[in-house]
Structures are given as C-alpha cells and as structure tokens.
C-alpha positions in Angstrom: -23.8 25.5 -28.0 -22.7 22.2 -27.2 -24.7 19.1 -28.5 -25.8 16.1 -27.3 -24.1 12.8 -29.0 -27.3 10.8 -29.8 -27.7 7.4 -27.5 -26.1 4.2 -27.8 -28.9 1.6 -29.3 -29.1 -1.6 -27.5 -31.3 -4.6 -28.1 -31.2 -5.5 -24.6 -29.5 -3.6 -21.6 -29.3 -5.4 -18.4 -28.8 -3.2 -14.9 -26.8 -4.9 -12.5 -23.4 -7.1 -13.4 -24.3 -10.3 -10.5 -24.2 -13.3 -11.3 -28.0 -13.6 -12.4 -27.5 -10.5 -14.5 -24.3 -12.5 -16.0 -26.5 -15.3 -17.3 -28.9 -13.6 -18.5 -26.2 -12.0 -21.3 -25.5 -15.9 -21.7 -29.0 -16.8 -22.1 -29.6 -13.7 -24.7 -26.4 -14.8 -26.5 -27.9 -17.8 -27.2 -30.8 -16.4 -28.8 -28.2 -13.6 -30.9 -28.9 -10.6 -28.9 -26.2 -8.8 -27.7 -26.2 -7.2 -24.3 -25.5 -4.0 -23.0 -24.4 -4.5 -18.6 -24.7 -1.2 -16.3 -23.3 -1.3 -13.0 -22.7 0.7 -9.9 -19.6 -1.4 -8.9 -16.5 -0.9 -10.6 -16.0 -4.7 -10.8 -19.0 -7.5 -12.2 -19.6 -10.2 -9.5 -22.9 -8.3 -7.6 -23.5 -9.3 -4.0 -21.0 -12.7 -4.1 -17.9 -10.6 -5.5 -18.4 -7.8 -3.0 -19.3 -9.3 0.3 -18.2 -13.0 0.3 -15.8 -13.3 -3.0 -14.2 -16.3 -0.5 -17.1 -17.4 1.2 -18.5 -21.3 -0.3 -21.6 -21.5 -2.1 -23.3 -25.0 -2.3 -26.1 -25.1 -3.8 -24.9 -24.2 -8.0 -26.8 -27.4 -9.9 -23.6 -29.2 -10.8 -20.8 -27.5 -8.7 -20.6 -29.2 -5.8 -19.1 -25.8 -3.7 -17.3 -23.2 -5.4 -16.4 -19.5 -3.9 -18.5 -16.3 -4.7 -15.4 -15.0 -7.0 -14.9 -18.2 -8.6 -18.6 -18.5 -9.6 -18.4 -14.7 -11.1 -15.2 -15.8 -13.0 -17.1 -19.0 -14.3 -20.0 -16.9 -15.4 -17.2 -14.3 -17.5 -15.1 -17.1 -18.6 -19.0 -18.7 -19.8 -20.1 -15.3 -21.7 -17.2 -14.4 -23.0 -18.1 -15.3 -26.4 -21.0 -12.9 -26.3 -18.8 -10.4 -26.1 -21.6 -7.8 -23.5 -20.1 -4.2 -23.3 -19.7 -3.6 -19.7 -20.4 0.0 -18.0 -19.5 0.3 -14.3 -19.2 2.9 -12.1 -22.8 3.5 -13.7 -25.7 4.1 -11.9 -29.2 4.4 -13.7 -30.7 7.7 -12.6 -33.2 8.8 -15.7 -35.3 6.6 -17.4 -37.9 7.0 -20.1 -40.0 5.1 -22.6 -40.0 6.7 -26.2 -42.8 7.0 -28.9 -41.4 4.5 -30.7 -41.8 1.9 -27.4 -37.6 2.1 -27.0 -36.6 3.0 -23.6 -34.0 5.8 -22.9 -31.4 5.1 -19.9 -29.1 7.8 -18.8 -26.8 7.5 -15.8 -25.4 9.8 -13.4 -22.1 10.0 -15.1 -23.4 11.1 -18.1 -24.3 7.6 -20.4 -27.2 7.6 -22.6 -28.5 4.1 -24.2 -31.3 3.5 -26.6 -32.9 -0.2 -25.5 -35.6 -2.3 -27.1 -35.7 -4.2 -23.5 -34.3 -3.6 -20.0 -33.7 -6.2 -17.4 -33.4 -5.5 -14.2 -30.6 -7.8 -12.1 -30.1 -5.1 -9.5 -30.4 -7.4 -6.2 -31.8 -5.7 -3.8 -30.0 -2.7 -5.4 -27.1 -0.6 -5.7 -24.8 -1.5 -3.2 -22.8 1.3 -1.7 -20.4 0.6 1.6 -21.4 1.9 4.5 -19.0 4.6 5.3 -17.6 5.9 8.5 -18.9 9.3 9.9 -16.1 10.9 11.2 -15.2 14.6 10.4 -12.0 14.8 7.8 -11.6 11.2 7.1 -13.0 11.4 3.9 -10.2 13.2 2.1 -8.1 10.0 2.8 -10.5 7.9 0.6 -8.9 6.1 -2.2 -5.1 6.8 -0.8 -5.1 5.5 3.1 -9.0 5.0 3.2 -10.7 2.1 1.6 -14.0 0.1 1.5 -12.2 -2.6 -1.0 -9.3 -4.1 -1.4 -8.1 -4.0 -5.3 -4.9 -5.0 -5.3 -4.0 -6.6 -2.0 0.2 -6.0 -2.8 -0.7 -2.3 -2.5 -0.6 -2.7 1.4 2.9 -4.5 1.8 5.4 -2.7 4.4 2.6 -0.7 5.7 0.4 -0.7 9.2 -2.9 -1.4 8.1 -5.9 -1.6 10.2 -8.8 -3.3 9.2 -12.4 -2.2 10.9 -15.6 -4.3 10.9 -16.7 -7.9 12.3 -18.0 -9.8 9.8 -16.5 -12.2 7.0 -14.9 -9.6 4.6 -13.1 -7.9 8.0 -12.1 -11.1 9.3 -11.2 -12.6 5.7 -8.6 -10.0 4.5 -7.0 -9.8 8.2 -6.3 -13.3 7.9 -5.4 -13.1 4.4 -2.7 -10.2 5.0 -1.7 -11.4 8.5 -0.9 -14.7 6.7 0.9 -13.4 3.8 4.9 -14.5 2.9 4.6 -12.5 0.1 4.1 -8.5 -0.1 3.2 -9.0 3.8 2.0 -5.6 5.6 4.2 -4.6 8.7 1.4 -5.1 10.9 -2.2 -6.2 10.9 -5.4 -4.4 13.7 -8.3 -6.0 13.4 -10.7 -3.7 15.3 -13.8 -4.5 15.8 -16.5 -2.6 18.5 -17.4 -5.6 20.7 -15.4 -9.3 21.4 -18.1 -10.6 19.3 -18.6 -10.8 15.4 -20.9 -12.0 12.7 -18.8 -14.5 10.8 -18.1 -18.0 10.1 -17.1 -19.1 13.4 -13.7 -21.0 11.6 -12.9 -17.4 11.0 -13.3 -16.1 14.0 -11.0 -19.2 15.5 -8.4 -18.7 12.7 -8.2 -15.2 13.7 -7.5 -15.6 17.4 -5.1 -18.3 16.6 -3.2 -15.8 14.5 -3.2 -12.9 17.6 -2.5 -15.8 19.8 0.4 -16.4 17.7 1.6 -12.6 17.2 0.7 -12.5 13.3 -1.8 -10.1 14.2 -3.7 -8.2 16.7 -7.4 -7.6 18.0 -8.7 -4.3 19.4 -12.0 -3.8 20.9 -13.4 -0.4 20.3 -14.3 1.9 17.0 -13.1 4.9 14.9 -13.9 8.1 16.7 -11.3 10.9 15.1 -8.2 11.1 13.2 -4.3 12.2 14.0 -2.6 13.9 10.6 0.2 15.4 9.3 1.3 17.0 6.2 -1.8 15.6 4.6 -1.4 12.2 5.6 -3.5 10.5 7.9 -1.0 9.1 10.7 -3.4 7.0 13.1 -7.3 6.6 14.2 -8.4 8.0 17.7 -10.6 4.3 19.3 -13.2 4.8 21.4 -12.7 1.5 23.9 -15.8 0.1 25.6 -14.9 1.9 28.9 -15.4 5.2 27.0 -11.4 6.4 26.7 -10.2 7.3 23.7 -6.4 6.1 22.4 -4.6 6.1 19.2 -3.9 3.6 16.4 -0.7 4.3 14.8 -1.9 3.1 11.0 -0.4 3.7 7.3 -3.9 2.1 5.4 -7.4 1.6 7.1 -9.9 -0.8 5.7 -13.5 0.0 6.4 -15.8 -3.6 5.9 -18.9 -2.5 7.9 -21.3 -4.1 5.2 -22.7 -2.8 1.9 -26.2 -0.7 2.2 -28.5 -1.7 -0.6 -30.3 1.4 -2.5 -33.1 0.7 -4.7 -32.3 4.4 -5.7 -34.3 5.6 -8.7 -36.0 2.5 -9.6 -38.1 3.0 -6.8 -39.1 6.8 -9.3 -40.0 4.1 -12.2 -43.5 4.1 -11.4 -42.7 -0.1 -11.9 -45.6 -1.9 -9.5 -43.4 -2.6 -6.1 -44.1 -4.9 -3.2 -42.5 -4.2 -0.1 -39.7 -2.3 -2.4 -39.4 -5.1 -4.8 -40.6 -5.6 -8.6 -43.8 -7.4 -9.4 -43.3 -9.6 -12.3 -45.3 -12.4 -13.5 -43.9 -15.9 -13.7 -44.4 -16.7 -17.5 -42.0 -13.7 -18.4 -40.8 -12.0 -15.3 -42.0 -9.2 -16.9 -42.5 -6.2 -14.6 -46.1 -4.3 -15.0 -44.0 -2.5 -17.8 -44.2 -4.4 -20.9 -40.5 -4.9 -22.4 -38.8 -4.2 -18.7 -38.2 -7.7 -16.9 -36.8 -8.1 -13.3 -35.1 -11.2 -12.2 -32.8 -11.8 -9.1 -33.6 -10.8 -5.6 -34.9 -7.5 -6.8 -38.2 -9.2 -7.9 -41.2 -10.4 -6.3 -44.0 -13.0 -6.9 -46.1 -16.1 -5.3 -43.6 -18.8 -4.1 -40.4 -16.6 -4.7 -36.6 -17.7 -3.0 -34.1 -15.3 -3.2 -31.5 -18.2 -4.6 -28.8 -17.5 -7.5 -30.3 -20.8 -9.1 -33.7 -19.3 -9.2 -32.3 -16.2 -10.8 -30.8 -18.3 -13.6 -34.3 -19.9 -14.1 -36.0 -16.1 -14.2 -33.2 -15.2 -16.6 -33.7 -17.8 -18.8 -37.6 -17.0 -19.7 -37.1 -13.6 -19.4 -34.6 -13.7 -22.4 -37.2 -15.7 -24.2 -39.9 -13.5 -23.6 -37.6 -10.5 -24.7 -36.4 -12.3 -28.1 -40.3 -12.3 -29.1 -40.1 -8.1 -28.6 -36.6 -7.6 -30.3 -37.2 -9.8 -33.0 -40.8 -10.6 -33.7 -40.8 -11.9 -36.9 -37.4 -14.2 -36.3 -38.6 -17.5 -35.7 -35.6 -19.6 -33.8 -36.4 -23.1 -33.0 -35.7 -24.5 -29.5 -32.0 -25.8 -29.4 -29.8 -28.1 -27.3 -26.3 -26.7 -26.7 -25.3 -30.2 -26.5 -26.6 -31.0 -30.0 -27.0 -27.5 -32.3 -24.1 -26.7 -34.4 -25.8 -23.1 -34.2 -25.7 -22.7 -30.8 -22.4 -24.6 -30.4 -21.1 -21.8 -33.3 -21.9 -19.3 -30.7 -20.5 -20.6 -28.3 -17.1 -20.7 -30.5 -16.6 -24.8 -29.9 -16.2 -27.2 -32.1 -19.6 -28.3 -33.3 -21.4 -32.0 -33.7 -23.6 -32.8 -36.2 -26.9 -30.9 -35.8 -29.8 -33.1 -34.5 
C-alpha cells in the first residue's frame, strides 16, 4: 500500500505571496524564523503583480511612486537573505490543529506542512481570472488562450486579440501595439461597450495608437469560436446591434478581472465579519490562537485596506508569533540601522553594535 511521506515542519507558514505577506517573511527573518509562502498564483506579487504590475502606487513611506511590479521585486530583492521556500500554484484546502498545538496544511495539489504558526496574507483571497463561458474554448487555454501574459515575446508575428476594458486590457494592447521588438502582426482590443474602466491616459493612448493604425478597437464580445485542425482560427463577436462576425486571431488575451475566493478559509471555523478575519490589534491574531491574519483579508475597529497598514499588521504579528515559536528565546529589540545581529542577517556589512 502506498504511504504517506510525513509533512514538512515549518515554524511559520504564511498563505498568500503579496506584498504584505512578503514582509512579513522579512519581518520573521529578523526575528530568525524561517518562512514557509503558499500561493495560488504561479508568480509572488498578490493583487499589485496580477492586476496593475504597471499601474503607480504613491503612498509606500519613503518611495515617492513606484509600480505594482517594481514594489514586488523590491520586497524579493529585500527578503532574499531569508531565503522563504516558495510553493505556488498551491491552494490551502485542509487544515487542522494537532494535539501537540501544530497546525497541519495540505493543498489541493497534494502538499502537506507541519506549522507552529500560520499567517494569513491572502487579500481578499485566492484570485482566480474570470474566465469566458463559451462552449470549446477552453481546450485552447495555455496554447492560444490566456488570462496572463508570461512571456510577452511569445506573441511576436502573431494576431493577437486582447478582450476586456480595464487597465491590464488596455496596458498590454498598448504595450504590444507599441513594440519594435518581437512586435505581434496585429493588435484587437475588444472591448463590449466604447467605454472602459481605466486610467483615462490609457484610454487616450490607446485611441491615439488606432488613430494612428498601430492597433485597432472593436466594440462587441466573444460569443463562439471558428477551428481547424485543433487550432482555434478566430472569435465569433457579438456587436452591439446583435450580429455576429468573425475575428481572424492566432493568440487571445482574456483581462476581464480577477474573482476573489475566500475558498476554504471561509470552512476554518476562524470568527468572520462580512467574510473577513477578526483579529485583535495587539497581535492580529485571529480567534485561533497561533493563526494571525494581516492584509485586506482581516477585519477590526478603524481598519484601511492600505499595503502600508499591512506592513504594520505584519510587523506585530511576527512578534506575537516569535513568543509561540520560541518562548523561552529572549531577543532584545534591535535597530537594523545599529545591530550587527540584525545587520548579519541581513548579509551587510555590520557597524558597531549600539
């Protein structure tokens, strides 16, 4: 009979790779715990690397704007020393506390890990993209069907149309109508109404470029599929005057927003609000002791759903979690700035410890 390999035993394992999530491996780092990361998205970066990876953020204490993706490569570049092991393409779908107080975490796609504490940096949780409902187009997914785009080279010589009207539509239809290099043939934006929900420099940028011939702008939306010999060959697009014409494509790009699933946290018995986690704001610990929440997918008096505020929730939580890991390792309050402990953590070149 086959056998079980017994779990992987973390100190800490934190759900959900955004950017809160991110610090709090840097903030546990600096108290030597290492940091197990689970996450549904085959890439870190949460809500700012999947919907607006381009998109400026203004409000980081100290960086004046940087983009979503920039931010997310700060925060790797930042825990790198750490070294977290990553898991993506995991999602959480079992979880148990033990006799021995340890929580069990198994995902779908067959991890198990052994945790002394769990945080939960899941937003408002596992994003999934909302996917078109149209009968066959499914098979195409991953070969002339995507929801991302990976590697944006893949698309060059081909016909690619990209559906959807908000910033990730309009961004990459600028980005590939505007590329010298590895340039598609041709670029469709389509789009179910003249109207869209992005940042209005977009929408003018885009219109410049159809103006100009770079590009192109159908109104209407996916309503069937042409192929042959197992390729898809072009969309059928319902127009707004209810006729139905093909788009010749080689590569469509579906952006029609992510969908948020709190999925089997919800099964937790954790105390919710309004689907969100009820933590206190001395820990941020959930109404299960050694499970902390932090990020949007938490609740409490006074809350903002700001990245900065994350970083403060991660910050005590990882405090509040050392006590549990470690309770009989007494480490005195640091400065980065001034600990040669810290700073040896950090792998730079130390001062003098004050």
């Amino acid at each position: 009979m086959p056998t079980t390999a017994p779990p992987v035993e973390a100190d800490a394992v934190i759900i959900g790779a955004g950017p809160v999530g991110l610090f709090a491996v840097f903030e546990l780092g600096l108290l030597e715990i290492s940091a197990h990361v689970i996450d549904a998205l085959p890439q870190p970066g949460g809500q700012p690397g999947e919907l607006y990876p381009d998109k400026p953020i203004y409000d980081i204490p100290g960086i004046p704007v940087c983009s979503g993706q920039e931010l997310v490569d700060a925060l790797m570049q930042q825990i790198a020393p750490f070294q977290p092991t990553f898991h993506l393409n995991h999602e959480v779908s079992r979880f148990k506390r033990q006799a021995d107080g340890r929580f069990l975490l198994e995902t779908a796609q067959g991890l198990r890990l052994l945790a002394k504490t769990v945080f939960i940096a899941a937003g408002m949780g596992a994003f999934q993209p909302r996917r078109l409902s149209v009968p066959g187009i499914e098979a195409f997914e991953g070969t002339q069907l995507f929801y991302r785009v990976a590697r944006p080279a893949d698309f060059a010589g081909q016909r690619v149309v990209i559906a959807g009207g908000g910033d990730s539509a309009l961004d990459w239809a600028i980005h590939f109508a505007t590329q010298r290099e590895h340039a598609p043939e041709s670029v469709v934006l389509l789009h179910r109404r003249d109207g869209f929900q992005a940042a209005p420099a977009s929408v003018a940028r885009m219109r410049e470029l159809c103006d100009a011939g770079r590009m192109r702008f159908v109104v209407g939306q996916v309503d069937g599929i042409a192929q042959q010999d197992g390729r898809m060959t072009a969309i059928q697009v319902l127009g707004p005057d209810g006729s139905t014409s093909p788009l010749p494509l080689d590569a469509l790009l579906v952006f029609h927003g992510m969908s948020p699933k709190l999925g089997p946290i919800a099964d937790w018995q954790l105390a919710l609000e309004r689907k969100q986690l009820v933590v206190d704001t001395e820990k941020f610990q959930t109404s299960e002791p050694g499970i902390f929440a932090i990020g949007d997918i938490n609740t409490y008096p006074g809350k903002r759903k700001l990245i900065l505020c994350g970083f403060h929730e991660a910050t005590l939580a990882a405090y509040a979690a050392q006590a549990l890991i470690a309770p009989g390792k007494e480490l005195p309050f640091q400065y980065t700035t001034s600990s040669t402990r810290l700073q040896r953590l950090l792998g730079v070149n130390s001062a003098v410890d004050r």
